[in-house]
C-alpha positions as CSV (number, residue, x, y, z in Angstrom):
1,X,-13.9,0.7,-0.5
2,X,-12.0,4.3,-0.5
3,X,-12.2,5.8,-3.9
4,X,-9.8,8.5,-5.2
5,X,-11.5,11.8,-6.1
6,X,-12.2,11.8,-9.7
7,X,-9.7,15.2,-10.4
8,X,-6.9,13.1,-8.8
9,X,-7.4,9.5,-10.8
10,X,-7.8,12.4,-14.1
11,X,-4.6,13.6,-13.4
12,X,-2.2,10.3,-12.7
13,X,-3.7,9.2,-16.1
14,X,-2.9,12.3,-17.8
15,X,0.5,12.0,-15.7
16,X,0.9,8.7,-17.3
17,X,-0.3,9.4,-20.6
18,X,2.2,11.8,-21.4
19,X,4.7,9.9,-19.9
20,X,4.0,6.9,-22.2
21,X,4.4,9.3,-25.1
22,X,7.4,11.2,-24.2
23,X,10.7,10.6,-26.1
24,X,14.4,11.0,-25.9
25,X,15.6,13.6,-23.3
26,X,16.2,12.0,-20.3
27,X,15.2,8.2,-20.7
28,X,16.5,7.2,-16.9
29,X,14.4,10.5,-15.3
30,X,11.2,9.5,-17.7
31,X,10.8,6.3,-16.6
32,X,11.9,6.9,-12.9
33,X,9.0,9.5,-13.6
34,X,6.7,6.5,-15.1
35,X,7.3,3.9,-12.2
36,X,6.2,6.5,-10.0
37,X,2.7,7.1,-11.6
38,X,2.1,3.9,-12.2
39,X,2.9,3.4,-8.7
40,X,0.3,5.6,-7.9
41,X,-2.1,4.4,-10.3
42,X,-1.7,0.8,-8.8
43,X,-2.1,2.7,-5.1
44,X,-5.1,4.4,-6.0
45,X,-7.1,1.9,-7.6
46,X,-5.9,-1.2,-5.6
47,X,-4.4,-3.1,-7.9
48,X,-1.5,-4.8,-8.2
49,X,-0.2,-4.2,-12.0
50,X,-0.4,-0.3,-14.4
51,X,-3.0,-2.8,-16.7
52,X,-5.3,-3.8,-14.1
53,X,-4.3,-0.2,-12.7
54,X,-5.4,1.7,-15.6
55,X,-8.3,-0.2,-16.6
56,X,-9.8,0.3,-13.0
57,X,-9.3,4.1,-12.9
58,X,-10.9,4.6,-16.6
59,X,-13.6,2.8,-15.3
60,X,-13.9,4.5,-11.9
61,X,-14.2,8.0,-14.5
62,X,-16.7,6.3,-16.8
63,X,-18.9,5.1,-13.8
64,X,-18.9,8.3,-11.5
65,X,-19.5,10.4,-15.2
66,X,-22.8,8.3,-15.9
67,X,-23.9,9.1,-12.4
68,X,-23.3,12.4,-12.4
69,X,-25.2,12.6,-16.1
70,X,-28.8,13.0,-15.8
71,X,-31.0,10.6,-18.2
72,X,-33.1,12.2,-20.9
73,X,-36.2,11.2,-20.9
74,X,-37.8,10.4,-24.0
């Protein structure tokens, strides 16, 4: 299975994440903006809903971060 470089699933959550908070100004352009990340997200991680979507790419980040941390030894 492809896997999205770890900078690029960092972003579209960040992308999202700010997104999700944002209020007021321009609701129509903001979620316009939203549909597209998630989009993206759903894309990236191959899934099919921004749950599934997010869950997958936090996990992706998680997994590649352990891998890249080397274990202390004791």
């Amino acid at each position: 299975m492809l896997m999205a470089h770890p900078a690029v699933l960092e972003e579209l959550l960040r992308r999202y994440d700010d997104l999700k908070a944002e209020r007021g100004k321009d609701a129509g352009e903001m979620l316009r903006r939203l549909e597209d990340v998630s989009y993206t997200l759903c894309v990236t991680t191959g899934t099919r809903d921004i749950a599934s979507a997010l869950v997958a790419a936090r996990e992706q980040l998680r997994r590649l971060v352990r891998e890249e941390t080397p274990a202390v030894l004791s």
